[in-house]
Backbone as JSON, one array per atom type, in Angstrom:
{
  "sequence": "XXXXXXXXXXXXXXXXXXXXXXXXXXXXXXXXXXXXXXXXXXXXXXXXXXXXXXXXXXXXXXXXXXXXXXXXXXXXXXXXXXXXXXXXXXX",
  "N": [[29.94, 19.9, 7.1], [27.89, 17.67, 6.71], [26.19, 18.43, 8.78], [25.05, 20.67, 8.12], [23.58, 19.94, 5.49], [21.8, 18.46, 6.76], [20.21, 19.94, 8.58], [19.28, 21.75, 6.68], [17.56, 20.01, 5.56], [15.82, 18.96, 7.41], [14.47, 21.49, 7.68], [13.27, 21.63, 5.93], [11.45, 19.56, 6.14], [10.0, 20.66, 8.03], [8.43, 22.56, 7.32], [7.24, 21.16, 5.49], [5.66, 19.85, 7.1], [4.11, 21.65, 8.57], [2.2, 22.38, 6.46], [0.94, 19.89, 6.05], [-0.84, 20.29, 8.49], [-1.84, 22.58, 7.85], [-2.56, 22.75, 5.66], [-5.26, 23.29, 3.06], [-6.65, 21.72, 1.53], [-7.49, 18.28, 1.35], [-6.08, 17.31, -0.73], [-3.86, 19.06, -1.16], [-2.61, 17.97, 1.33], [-2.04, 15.67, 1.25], [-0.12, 15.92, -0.76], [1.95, 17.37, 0.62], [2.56, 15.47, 2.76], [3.9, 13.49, 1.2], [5.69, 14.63, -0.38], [7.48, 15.22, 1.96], [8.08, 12.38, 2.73], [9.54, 12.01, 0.61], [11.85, 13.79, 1.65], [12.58, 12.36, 3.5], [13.81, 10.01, 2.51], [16.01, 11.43, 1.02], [17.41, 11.9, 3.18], [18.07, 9.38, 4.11], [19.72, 8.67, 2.13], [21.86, 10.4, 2.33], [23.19, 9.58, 5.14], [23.44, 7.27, 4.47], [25.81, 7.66, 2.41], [27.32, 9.31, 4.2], [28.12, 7.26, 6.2], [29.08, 5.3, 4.42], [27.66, 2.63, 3.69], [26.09, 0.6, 2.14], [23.94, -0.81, 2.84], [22.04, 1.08, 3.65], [21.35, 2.71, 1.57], [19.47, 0.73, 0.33], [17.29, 0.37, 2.03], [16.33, 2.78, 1.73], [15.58, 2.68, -0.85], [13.65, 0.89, -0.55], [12.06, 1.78, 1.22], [11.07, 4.16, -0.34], [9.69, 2.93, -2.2], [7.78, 1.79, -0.81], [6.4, 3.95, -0.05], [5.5, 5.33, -2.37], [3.83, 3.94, -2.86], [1.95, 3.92, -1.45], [0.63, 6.56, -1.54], [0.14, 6.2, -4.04], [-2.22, 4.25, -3.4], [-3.5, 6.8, -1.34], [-4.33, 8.55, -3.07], [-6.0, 7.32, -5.39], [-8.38, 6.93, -3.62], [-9.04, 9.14, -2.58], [-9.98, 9.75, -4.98], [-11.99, 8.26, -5.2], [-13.97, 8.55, -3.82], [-14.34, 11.69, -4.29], [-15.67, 10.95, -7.02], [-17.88, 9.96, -6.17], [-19.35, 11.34, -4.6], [-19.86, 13.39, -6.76], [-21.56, 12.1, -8.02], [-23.7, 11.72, -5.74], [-24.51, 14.25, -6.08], [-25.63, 14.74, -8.65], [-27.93, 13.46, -8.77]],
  "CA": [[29.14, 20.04, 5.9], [27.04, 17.21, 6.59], [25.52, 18.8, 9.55], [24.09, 21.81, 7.1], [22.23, 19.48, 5.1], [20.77, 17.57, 7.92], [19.71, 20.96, 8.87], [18.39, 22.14, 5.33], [16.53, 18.76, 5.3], [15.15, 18.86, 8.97], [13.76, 22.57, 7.58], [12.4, 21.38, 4.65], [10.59, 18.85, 6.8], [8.97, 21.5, 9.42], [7.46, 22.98, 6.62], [6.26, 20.29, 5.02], [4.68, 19.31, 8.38], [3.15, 23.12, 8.45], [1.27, 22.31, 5.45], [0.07, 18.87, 6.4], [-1.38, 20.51, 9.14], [-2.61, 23.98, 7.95], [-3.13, 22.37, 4.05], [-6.32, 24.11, 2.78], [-7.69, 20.98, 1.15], [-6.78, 17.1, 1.3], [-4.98, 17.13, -1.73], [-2.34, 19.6, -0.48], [-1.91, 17.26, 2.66], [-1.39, 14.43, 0.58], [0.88, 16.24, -1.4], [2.93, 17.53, 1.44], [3.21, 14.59, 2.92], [4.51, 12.58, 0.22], [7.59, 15.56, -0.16], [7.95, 14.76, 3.74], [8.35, 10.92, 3.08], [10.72, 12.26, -0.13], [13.14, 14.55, 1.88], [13.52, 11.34, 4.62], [14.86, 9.44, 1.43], [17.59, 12.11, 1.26], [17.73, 11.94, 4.41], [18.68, 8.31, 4.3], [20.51, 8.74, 1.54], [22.87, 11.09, 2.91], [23.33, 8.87, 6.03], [24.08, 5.86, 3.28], [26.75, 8.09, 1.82], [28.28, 9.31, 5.13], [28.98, 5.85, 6.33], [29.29, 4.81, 3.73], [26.87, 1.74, 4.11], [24.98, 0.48, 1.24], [22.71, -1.07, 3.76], [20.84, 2.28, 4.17], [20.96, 2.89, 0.51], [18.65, -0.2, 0.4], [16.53, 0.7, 2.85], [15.59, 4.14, 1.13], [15.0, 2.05, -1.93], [12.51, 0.02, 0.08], [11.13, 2.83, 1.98], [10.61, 4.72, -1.47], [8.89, 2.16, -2.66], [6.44, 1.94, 0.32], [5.93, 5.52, -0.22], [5.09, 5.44, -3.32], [2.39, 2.74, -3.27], [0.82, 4.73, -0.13], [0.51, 8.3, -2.18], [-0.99, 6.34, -5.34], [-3.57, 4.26, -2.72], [-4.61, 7.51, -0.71], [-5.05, 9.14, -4.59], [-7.09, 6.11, -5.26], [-9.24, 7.02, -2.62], [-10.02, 10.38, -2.83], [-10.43, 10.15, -6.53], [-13.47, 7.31, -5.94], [-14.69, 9.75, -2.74], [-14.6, 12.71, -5.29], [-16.41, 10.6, -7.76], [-19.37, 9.2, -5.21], [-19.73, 12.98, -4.38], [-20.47, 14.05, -7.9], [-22.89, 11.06, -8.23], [-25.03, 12.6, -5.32], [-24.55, 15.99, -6.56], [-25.94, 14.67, -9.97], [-29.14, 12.78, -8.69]],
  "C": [[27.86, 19.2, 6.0], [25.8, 17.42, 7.29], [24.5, 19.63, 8.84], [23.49, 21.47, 6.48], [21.37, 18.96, 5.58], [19.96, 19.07, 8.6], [18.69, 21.54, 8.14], [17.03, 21.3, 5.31], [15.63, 18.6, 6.08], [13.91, 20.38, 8.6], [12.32, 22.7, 6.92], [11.0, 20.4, 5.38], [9.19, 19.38, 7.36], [7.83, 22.16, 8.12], [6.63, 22.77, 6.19], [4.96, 20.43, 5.98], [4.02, 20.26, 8.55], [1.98, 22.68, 7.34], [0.61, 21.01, 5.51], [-0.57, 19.23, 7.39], [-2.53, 21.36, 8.84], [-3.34, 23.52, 6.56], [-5.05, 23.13, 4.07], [-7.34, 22.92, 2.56], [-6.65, 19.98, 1.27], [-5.39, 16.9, 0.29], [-3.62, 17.31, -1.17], [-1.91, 19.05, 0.57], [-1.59, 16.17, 2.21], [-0.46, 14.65, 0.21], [1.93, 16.5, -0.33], [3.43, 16.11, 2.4], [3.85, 13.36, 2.33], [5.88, 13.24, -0.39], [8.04, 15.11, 1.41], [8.91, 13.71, 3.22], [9.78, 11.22, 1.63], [12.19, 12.77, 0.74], [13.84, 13.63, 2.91], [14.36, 10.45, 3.72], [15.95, 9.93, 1.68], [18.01, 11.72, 2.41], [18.89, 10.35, 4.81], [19.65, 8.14, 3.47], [21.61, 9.56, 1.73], [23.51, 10.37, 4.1], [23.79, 7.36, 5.22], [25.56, 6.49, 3.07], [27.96, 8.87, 2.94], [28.63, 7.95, 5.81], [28.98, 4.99, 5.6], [28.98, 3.2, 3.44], [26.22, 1.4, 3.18], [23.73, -0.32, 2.0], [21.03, 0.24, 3.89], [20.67, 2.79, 2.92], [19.34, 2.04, 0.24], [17.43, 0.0, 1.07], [16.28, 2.14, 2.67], [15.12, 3.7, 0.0], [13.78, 1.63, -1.43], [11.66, 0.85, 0.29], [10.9, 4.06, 0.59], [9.56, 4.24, -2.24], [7.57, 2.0, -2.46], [5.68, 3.14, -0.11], [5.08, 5.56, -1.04], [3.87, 4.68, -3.57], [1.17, 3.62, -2.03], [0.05, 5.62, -0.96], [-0.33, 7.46, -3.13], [-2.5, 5.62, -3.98], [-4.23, 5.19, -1.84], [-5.08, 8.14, -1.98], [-5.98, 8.56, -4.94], [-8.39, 6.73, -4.91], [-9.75, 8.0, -2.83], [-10.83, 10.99, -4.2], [-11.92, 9.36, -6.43], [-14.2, 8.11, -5.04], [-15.15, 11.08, -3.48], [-15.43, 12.26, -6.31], [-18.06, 10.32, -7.1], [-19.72, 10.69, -5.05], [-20.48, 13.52, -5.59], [-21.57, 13.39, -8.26], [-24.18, 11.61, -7.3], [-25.1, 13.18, -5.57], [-25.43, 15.87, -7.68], [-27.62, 13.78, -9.99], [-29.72, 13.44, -7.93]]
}
């Protein structure tokens, strides 16, 4: 059983990784890779819950955390890059 979600999850991945590649515009590569860095959570979290390890629980907490501070500072970024843009556009 556990194999089939490590499978599902590994799928979900490739796809992602399709769309961080092919993504149309930044956004959507931000976005996809911030489901990426989500489905390795599961990922770890499923690997917590088959050996039953709260060690690796912990360490998806952590690494969620990380995540999460990444995704808002590249948002950050492209929001003040999108702003400087409209400023030349506007002078």
């Amino acid at each position: 059983m556990l194999e089939y979600v490590l499978i599902l999850l590994g799928i979900a991945i490739c796809v992602c990784a399709a769309r961080v590649i092919k993504g149309p515009s930044t956004p959507d590569r931000v976005l996809a890779a911030d489901t990426i860095n989500s489905v390795i959570i599961a990922v770890i979290v499923v690997f917590a819950a088959y050996f039953s390890n709260q060690m690796f629980a912990d360490v998806a907490i952590v690494y969620a955390m990380i995540s999460f501070l990444s995704t808002i500072a590249i948002s950050k970024y492209l929001m003040e890059k999108r702003d400087e843009n409209a400023i030349k556009v506007k002078k």
